[in-house]
ROPA-104423 format. One record per residue (C-alpha): residue in three letters; x, y, z. Coordinates in steps of 0.001 Angstrom, whole numbers. Each point is the difference from the previous one (the first is absolute). Layout:
N
<r resn="ala" px="X" py="Y" pz="Z"/>
...
END
This chain:
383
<r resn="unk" px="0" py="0" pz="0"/>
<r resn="unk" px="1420" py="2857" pz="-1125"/>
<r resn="unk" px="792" py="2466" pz="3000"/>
<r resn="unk" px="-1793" py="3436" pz="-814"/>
<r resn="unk" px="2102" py="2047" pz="3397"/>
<r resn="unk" px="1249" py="3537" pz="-800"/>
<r resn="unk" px="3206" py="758" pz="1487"/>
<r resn="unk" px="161" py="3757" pz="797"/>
<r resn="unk" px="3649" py="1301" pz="200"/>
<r resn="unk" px="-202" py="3608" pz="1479"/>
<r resn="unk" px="3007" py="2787" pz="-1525"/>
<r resn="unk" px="892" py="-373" pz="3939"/>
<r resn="unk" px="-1461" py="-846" pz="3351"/>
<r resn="unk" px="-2494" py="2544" pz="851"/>
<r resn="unk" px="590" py="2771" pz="2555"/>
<r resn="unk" px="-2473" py="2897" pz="922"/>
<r resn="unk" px="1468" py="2879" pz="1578"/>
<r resn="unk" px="-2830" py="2267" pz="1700"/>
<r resn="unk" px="771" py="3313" pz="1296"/>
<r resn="unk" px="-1664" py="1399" pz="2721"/>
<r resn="unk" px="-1955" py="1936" pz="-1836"/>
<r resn="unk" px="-2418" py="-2586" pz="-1705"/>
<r resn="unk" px="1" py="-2592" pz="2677"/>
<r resn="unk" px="-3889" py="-734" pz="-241"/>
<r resn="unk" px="226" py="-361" pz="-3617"/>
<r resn="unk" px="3483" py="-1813" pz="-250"/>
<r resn="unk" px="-1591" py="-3028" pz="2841"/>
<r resn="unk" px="-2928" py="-708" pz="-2198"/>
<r resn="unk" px="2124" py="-188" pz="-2774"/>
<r resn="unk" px="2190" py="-2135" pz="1455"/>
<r resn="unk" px="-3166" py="-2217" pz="1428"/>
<r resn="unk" px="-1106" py="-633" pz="-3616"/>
<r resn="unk" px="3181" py="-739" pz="-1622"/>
<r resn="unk" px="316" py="-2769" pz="3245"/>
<r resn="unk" px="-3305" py="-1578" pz="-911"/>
<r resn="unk" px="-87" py="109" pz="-3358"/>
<r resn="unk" px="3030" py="-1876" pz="-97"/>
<r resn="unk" px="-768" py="-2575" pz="2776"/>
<r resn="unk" px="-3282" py="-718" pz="-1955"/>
<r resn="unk" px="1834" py="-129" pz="-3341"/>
<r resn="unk" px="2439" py="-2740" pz="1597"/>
<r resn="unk" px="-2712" py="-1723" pz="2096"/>
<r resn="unk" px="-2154" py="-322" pz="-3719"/>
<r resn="unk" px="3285" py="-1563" pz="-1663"/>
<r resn="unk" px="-1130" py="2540" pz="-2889"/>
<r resn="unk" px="3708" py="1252" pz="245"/>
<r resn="unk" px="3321" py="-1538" pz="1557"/>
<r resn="unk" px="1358" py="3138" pz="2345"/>
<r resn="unk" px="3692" py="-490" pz="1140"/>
<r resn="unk" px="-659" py="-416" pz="3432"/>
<r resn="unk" px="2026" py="2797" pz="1385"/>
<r resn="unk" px="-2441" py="2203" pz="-1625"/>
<r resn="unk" px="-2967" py="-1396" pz="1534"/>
<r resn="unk" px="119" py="2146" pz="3180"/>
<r resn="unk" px="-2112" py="1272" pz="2996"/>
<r resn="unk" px="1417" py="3664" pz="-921"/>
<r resn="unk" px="1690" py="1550" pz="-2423"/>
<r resn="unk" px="939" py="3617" pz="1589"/>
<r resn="unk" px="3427" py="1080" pz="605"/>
<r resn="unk" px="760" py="587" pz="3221"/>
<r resn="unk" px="1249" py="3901" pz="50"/>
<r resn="unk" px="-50" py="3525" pz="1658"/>
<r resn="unk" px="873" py="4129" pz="-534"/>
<r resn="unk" px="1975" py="699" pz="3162"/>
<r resn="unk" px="-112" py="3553" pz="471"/>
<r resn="unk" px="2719" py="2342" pz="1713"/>
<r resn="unk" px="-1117" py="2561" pz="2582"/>
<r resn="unk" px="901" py="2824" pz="-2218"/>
<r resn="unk" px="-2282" py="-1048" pz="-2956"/>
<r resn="unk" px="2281" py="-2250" pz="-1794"/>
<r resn="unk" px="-735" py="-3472" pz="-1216"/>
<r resn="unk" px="1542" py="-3530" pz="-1261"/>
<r resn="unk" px="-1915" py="-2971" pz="-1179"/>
<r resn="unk" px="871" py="-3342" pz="1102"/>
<r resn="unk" px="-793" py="-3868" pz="-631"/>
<r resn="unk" px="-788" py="-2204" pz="2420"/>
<r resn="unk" px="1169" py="-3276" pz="-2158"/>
<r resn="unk" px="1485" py="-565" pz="-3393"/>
<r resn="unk" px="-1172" py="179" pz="-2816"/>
<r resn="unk" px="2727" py="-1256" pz="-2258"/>
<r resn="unk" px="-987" py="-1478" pz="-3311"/>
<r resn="unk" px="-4003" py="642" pz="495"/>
<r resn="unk" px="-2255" py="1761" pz="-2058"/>
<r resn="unk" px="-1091" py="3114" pz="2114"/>
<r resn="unk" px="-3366" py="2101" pz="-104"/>
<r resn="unk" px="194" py="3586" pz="1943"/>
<r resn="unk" px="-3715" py="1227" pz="775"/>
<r resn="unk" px="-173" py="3585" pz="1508"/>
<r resn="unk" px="-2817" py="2309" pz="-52"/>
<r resn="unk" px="1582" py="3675" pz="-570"/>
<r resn="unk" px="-3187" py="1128" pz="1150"/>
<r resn="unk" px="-405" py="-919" pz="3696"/>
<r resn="unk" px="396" py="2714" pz="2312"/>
<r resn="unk" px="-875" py="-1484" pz="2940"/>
<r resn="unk" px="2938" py="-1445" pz="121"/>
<r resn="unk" px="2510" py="2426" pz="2370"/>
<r resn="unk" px="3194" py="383" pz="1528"/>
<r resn="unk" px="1863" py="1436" pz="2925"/>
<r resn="unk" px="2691" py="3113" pz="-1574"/>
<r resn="unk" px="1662" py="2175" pz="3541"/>
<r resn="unk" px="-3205" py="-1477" pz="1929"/>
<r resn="unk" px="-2680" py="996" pz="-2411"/>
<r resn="unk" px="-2475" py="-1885" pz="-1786"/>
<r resn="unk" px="232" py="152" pz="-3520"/>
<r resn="unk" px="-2319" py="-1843" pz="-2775"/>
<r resn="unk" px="1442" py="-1756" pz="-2536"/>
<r resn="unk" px="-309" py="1851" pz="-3486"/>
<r resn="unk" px="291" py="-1546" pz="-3569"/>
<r resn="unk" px="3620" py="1274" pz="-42"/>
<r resn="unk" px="822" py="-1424" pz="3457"/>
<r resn="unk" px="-1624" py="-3700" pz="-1780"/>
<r resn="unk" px="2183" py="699" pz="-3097"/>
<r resn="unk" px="2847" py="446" pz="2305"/>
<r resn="unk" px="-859" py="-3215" pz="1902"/>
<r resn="unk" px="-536" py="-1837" pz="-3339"/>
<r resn="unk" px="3570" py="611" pz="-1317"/>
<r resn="unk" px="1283" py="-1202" pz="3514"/>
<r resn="unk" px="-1274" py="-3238" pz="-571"/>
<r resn="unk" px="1340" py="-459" pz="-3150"/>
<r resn="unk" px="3059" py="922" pz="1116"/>
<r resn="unk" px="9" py="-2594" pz="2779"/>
<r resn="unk" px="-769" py="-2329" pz="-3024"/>
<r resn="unk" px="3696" py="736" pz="-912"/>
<r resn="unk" px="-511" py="-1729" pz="-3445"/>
<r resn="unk" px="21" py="-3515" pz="1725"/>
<r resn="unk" px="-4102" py="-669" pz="-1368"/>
<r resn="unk" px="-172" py="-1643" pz="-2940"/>
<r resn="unk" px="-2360" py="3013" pz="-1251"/>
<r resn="unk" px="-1718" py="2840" pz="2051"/>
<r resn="unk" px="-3628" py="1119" pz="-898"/>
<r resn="unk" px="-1756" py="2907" pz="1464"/>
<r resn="unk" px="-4371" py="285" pz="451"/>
<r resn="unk" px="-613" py="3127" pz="487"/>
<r resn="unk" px="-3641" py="216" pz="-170"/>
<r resn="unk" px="347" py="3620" pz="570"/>
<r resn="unk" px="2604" py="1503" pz="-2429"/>
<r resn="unk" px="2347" py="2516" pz="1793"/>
<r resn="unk" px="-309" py="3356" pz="-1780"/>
<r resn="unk" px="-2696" py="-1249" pz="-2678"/>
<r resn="unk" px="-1640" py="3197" pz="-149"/>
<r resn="unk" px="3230" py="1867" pz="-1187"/>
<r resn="unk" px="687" py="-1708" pz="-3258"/>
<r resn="unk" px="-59" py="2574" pz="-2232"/>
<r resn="unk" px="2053" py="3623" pz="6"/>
<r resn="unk" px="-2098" py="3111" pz="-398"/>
<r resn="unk" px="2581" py="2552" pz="63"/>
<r resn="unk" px="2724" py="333" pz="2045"/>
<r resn="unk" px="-577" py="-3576" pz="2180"/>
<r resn="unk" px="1478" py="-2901" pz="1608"/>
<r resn="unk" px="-1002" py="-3327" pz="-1556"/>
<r resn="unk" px="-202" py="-2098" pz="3229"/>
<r resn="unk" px="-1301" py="-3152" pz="-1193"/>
<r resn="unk" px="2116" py="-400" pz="-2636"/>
<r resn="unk" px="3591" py="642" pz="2079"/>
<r resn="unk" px="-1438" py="-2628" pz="2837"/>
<r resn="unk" px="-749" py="-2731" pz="-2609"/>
<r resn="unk" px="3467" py="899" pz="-1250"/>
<r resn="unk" px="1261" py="-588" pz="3278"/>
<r resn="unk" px="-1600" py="-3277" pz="79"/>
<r resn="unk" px="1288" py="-853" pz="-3096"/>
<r resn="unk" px="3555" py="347" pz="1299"/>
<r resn="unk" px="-493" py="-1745" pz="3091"/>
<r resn="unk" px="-595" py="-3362" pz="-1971"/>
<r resn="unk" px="-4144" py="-81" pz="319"/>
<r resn="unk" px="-963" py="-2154" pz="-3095"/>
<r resn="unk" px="-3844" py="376" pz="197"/>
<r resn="unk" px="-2271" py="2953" pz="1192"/>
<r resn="unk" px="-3780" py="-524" pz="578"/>
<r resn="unk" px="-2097" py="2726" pz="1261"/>
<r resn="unk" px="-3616" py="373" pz="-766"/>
<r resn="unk" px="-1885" py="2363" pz="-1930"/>
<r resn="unk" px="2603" py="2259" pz="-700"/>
<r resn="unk" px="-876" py="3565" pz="-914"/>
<r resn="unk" px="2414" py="-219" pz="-3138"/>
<r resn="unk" px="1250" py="-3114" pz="-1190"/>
<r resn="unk" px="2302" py="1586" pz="-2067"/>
<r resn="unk" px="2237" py="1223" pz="2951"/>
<r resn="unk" px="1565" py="-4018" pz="-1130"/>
<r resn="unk" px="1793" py="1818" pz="-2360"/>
<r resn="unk" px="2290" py="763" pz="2423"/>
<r resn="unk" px="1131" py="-3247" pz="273"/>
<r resn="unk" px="-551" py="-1591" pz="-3265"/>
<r resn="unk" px="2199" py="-3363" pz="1188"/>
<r resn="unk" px="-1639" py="-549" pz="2798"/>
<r resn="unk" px="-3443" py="-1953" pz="714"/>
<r resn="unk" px="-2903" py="2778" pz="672"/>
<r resn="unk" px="-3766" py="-1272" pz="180"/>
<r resn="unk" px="-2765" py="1855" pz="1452"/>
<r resn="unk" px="-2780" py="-1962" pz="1230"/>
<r resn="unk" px="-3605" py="801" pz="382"/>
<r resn="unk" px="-3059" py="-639" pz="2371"/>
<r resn="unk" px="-2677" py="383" pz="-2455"/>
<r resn="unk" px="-1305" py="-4125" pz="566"/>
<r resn="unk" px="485" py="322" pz="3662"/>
<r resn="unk" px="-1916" py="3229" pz="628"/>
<r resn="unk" px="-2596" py="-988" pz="-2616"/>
<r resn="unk" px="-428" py="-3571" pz="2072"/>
<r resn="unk" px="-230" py="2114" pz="3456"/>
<r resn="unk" px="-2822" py="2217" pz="-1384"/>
<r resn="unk" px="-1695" py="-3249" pz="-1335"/>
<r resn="unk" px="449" py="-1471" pz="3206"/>
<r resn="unk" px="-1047" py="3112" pz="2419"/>
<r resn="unk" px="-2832" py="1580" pz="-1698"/>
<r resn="unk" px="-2900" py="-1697" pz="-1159"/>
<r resn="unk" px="-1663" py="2750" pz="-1854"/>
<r resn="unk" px="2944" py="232" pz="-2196"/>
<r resn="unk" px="-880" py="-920" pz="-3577"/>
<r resn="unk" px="2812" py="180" pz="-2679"/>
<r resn="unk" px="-2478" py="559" pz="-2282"/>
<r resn="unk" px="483" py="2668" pz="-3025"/>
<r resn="unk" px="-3847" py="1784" pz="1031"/>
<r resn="unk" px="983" py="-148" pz="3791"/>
<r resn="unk" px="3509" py="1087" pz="13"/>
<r resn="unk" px="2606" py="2349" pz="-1533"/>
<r resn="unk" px="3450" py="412" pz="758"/>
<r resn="unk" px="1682" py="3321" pz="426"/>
<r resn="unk" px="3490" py="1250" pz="-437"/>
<r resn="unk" px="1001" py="3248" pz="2542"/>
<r resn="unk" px="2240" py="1414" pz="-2324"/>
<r resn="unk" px="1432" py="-445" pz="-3440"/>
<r resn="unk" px="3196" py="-1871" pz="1947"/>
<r resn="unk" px="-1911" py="-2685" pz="1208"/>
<r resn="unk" px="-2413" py="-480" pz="-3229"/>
<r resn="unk" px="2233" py="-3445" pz="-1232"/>
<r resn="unk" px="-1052" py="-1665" pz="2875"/>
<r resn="unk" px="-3590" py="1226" pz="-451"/>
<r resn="unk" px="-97" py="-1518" pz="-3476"/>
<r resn="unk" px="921" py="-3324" pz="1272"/>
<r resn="unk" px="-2346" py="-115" pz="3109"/>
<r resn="unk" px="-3015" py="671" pz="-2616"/>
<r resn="unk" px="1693" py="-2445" pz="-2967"/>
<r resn="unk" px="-352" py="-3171" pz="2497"/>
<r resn="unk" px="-2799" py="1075" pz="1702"/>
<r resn="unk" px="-2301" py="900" pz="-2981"/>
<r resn="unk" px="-663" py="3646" pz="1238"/>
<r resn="unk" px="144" py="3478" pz="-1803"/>
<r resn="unk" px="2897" py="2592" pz="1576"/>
<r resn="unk" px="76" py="3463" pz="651"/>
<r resn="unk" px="2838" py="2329" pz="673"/>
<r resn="unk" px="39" py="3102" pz="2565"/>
<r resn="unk" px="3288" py="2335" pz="-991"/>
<r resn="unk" px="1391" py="2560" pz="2440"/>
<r resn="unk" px="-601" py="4193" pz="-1543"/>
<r resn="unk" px="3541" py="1434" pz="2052"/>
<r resn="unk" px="677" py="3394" pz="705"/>
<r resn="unk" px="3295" py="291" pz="-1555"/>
<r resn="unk" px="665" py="3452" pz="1446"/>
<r resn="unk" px="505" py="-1155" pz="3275"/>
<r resn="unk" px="2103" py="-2719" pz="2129"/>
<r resn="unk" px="-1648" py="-1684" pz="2873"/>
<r resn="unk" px="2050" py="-2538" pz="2315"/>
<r resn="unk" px="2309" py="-217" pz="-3587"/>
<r resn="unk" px="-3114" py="-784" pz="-2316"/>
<r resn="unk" px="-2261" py="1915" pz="-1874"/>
<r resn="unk" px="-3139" py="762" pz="1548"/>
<r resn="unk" px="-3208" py="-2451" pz="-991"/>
<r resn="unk" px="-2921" py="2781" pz="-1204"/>
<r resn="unk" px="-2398" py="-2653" pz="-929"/>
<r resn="unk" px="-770" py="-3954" pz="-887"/>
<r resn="unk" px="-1439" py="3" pz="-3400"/>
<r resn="unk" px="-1716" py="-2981" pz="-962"/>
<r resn="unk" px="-245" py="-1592" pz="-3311"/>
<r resn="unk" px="-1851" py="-3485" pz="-1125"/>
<r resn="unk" px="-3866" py="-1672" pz="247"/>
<r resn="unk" px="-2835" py="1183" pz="2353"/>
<r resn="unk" px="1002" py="-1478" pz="3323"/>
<r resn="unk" px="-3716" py="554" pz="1547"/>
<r resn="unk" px="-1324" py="-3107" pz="1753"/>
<r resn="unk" px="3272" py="-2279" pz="29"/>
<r resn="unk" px="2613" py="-1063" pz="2066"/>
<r resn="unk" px="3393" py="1531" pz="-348"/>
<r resn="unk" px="3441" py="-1436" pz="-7"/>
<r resn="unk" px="2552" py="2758" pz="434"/>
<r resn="unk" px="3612" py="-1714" pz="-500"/>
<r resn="unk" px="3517" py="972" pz="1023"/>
<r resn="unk" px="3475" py="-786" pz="1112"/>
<r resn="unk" px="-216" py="1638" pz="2782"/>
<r resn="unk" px="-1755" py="2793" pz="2696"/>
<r resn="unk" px="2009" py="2174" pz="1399"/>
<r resn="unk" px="-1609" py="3055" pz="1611"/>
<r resn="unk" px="-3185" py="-1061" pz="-1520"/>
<r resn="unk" px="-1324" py="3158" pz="-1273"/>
<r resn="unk" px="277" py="-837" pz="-3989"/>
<r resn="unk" px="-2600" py="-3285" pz="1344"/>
<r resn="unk" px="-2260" py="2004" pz="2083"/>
<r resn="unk" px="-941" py="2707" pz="-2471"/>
<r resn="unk" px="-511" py="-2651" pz="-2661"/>
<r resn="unk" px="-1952" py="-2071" pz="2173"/>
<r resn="unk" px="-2084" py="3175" pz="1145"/>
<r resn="unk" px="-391" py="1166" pz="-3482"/>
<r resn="unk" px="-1085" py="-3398" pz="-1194"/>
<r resn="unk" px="-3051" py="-298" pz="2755"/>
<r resn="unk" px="-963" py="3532" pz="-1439"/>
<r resn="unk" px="-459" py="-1622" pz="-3413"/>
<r resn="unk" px="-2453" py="-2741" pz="1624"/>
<r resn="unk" px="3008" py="-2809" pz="-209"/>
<r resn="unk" px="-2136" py="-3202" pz="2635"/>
<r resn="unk" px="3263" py="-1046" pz="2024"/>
<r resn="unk" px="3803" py="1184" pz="-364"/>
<r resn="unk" px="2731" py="-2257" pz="969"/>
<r resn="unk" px="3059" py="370" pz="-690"/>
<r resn="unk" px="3291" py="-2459" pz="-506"/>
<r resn="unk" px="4049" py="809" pz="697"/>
<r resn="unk" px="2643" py="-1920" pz="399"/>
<r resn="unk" px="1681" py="2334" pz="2887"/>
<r resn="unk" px="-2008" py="2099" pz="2691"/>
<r resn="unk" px="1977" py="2415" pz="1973"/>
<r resn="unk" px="-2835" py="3079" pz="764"/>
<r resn="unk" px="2984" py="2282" pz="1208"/>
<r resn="unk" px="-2359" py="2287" pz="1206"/>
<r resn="unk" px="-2002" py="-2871" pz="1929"/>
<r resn="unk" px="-3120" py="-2024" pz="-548"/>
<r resn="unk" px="-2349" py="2957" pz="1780"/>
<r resn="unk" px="-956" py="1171" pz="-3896"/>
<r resn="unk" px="-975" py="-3576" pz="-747"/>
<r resn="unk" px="-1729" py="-843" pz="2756"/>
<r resn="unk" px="-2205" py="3047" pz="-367"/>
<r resn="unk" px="-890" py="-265" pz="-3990"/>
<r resn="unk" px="-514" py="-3999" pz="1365"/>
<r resn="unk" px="-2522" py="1326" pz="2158"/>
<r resn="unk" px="-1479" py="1969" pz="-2822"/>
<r resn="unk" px="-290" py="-2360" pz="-2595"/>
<r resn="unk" px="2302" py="1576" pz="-2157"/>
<r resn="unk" px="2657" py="-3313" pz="48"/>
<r resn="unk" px="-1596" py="-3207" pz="973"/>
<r resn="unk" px="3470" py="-2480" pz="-63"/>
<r resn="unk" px="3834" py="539" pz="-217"/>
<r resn="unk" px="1381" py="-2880" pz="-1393"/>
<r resn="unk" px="4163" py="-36" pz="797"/>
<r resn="unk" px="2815" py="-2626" pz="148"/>
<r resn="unk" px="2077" py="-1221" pz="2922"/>
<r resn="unk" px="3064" py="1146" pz="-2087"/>
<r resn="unk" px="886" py="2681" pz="2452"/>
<r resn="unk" px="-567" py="905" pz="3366"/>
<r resn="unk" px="-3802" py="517" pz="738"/>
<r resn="unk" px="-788" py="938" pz="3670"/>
<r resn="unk" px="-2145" py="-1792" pz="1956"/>
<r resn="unk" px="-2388" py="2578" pz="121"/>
<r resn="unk" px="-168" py="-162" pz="-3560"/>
<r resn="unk" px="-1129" py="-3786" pz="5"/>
<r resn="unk" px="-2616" py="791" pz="2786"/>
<r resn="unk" px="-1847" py="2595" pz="-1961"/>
<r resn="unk" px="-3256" py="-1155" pz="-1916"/>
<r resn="unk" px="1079" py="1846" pz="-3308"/>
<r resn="unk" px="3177" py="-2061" pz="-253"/>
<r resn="unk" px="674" py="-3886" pz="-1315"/>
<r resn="unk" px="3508" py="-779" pz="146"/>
<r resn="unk" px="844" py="-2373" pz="-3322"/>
<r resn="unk" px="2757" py="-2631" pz="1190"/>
<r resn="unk" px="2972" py="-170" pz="-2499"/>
<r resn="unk" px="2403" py="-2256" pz="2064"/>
<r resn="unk" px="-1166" py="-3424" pz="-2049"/>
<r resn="unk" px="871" py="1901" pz="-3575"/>
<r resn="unk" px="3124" py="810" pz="1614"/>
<r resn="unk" px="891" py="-3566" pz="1430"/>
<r resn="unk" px="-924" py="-1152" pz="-3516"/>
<r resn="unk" px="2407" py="2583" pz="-1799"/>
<r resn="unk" px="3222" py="-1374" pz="2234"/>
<r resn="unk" px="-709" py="-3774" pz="-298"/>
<r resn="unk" px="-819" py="987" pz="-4043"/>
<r resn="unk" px="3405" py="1752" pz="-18"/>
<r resn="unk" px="1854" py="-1976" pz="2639"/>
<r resn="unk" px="-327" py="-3245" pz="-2954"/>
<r resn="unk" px="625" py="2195" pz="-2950"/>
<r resn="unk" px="-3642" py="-208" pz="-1486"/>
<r resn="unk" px="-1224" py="2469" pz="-1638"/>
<r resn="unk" px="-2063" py="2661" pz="1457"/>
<r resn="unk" px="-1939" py="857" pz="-2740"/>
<r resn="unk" px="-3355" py="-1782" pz="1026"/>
<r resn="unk" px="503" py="2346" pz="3239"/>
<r resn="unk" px="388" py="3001" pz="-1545"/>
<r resn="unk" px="-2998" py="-378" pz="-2130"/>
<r resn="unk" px="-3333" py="-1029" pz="1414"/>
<r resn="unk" px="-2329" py="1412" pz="-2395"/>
<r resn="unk" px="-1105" py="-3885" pz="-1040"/>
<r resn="unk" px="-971" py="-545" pz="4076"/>
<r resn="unk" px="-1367" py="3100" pz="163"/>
<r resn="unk" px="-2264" py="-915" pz="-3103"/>
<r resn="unk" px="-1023" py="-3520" pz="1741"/>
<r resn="unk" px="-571" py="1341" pz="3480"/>
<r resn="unk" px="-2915" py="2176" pz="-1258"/>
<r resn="unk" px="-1274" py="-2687" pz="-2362"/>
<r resn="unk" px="-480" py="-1927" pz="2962"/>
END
């Protein structure tokens, strides 16, 4: 009888270095990868080598930090020869640290910092280094409008020269900031299936349904990822686009005058407003506001990344209105808890994508079927 067993031979045995800053995310991760494998090797679908079929797969590792401010990364155990996976969220800032006896948060540069100190205690001894970022550091400078630092660029540079072979980030807000690094691996991943599952899964009176439902784009930047939402979901799009005052600079940006909107009739349906992220929230809350005026039934809206650096009180009141019925967000970056414990949010887990990506990776498969799940998408709401 003719034995049908797969041998998998991984590039190198898998190591998962976690920072401190995406702990939550990094153990569920990690708790995936451990089952999926046990069950895989249980199933005798696959032949594992049996060093790989562990009860954890995190690195063992810390930031030490000097009194004055000053930092060094260290690893607890080697990692000689192994196939190594940094995940840090640039994002999280309540992470801190003691500098002359004061508490400071951590900010994306202080991650970046931390990042590179890793690496470094790599020392080239991995067989290969790659870096999820979910967040990318500096992904909203990644273009020069006059006289302007090009951040993102110079710190995927940096990682570039430290010996990182493979950067995955989701959702980036230009792709083409991988020009930068042209030899180097650079995929950005999306949510789309996971958030449109989670809204499946959470609200019952949501119909994806072309007379029930439109999807909206808040700006002109965002409109891409508009088009796609309504291409696998059968829905029409519209676009608001920002009118700026271009005479004046507020907090280094033009000035918003007004949302103009542009597409069908909205009257009666639900709206999907769709992002990459909220920051202050303002851009959101006008749409959202302006959309109710035109009659739009329910308004929900779906990012990627939630930070509200001007805090949730804005949401919670045009909740209370009626103005925004759902946010819809990943567990990319740091969400406070109370975030997760208000009835206007549903946090959209990410960590078995992830888990998925490394193993994918980790045995030199292609990623392809990841980075594309218009085809599950398409089944999911046949279903």
């Amino acid at each position: 009888m003719e034995d049908k067993t797969i041998t998998k031979i991984p590039f190198g045995q898998l190591g998962i270095i976690i920072h401190e800053s995406c702990k939550e995310l990094g153990k569920k991760v990690d708790d995936y990868i451990v089952e999926r494998r046990k069950e895989e090797f249980a199933n005798s679908c696959s032949e594992y080598h049996l060093e790989e079929i562990k009860e954890s797969y995190i690195i063992d590792n810390e930031i030490i930090r000097f009194s004055n401010g000053e930092a060094k990364g260290h690893l607890k155990e080697t990692i000689r020869g192994k196939d190594i996976f940094i995940l840090a969220d640039i994002g999280n800032y309540s992470v801190t640290y003691n500098m002359f006896g004061i508490k400071n948060r951590m900010s994306p540069d202080d991650h970046f910092q931390d990042i590179k100190r890793l690496i470094s205690a790599i020392a080239g001894k991995a067989r290969r280094i790659h870096l999820i970022m979910p967040l990318l550091y500096e992904s909203r400078q990644d273009k020069r409008n006059s006289r302007e630092s090009l951040d993102c660029a110079m710190a995927l540079q940096e990682l570039e020269n430290m010996g990182v072979e493979n950067i995955f980030t989701f959702d980036a807000h230009e792709t083409r900031v991988q020009n930068a690094i042209p030899q180097t691996g650079f995929e950005s991943l999306h949510s789309t299936y996971q958030i449109i599952k989670a809204m499946n899964n959470s609200e019952a009176e949501i119909h994806f349904d072309k007379d029930e439902m439109m999807v909206i784009s808040p700006d002109t930047g965002a409109m891409d990822r508009a088009i796609y939402y309504a291409g696998v979901l059968g829905l029409d799009v519209g676009l608001f686009y920002k009118r700026r005052d271009y005479k004046k600079i507020v907090d280094g940006r033009n000035p918003i005058i007004q949302h103009e909107y542009m597409g069908a009739d909205v009257a009666g349906k639900d709206i999907l407003i769709v992002d990459d992220m909220i920051a202050s929230g303002g851009s959101v809350f006008d749409i959202a506001k302006e959309l109710k005026n035109k009659n739009a039934r329910n308004v929900y809206v779906a990012v990627s990344f939630t930070f509200f650096t001007n805090g949730i009180e804005k949401m919670d009141e045009y909740y209370e209105k009626g103005y925004i019925k759902k946010l819809f967000s990943t567990n990319l970056t740091y969400v406070p808890q109370k975030f997760k414990d208000s009835d206007w949010f549903e946090e959209v887990d990410m960590s078995k994508l992830i888990s998925l990506l490394i193993d994918t990776v980790n045995y030199d498969d292609s990623v392809s079927p990841i980075l594309d799940a218009t085809n599950k998408i398409k089944s999911f709401i046949e279903d």
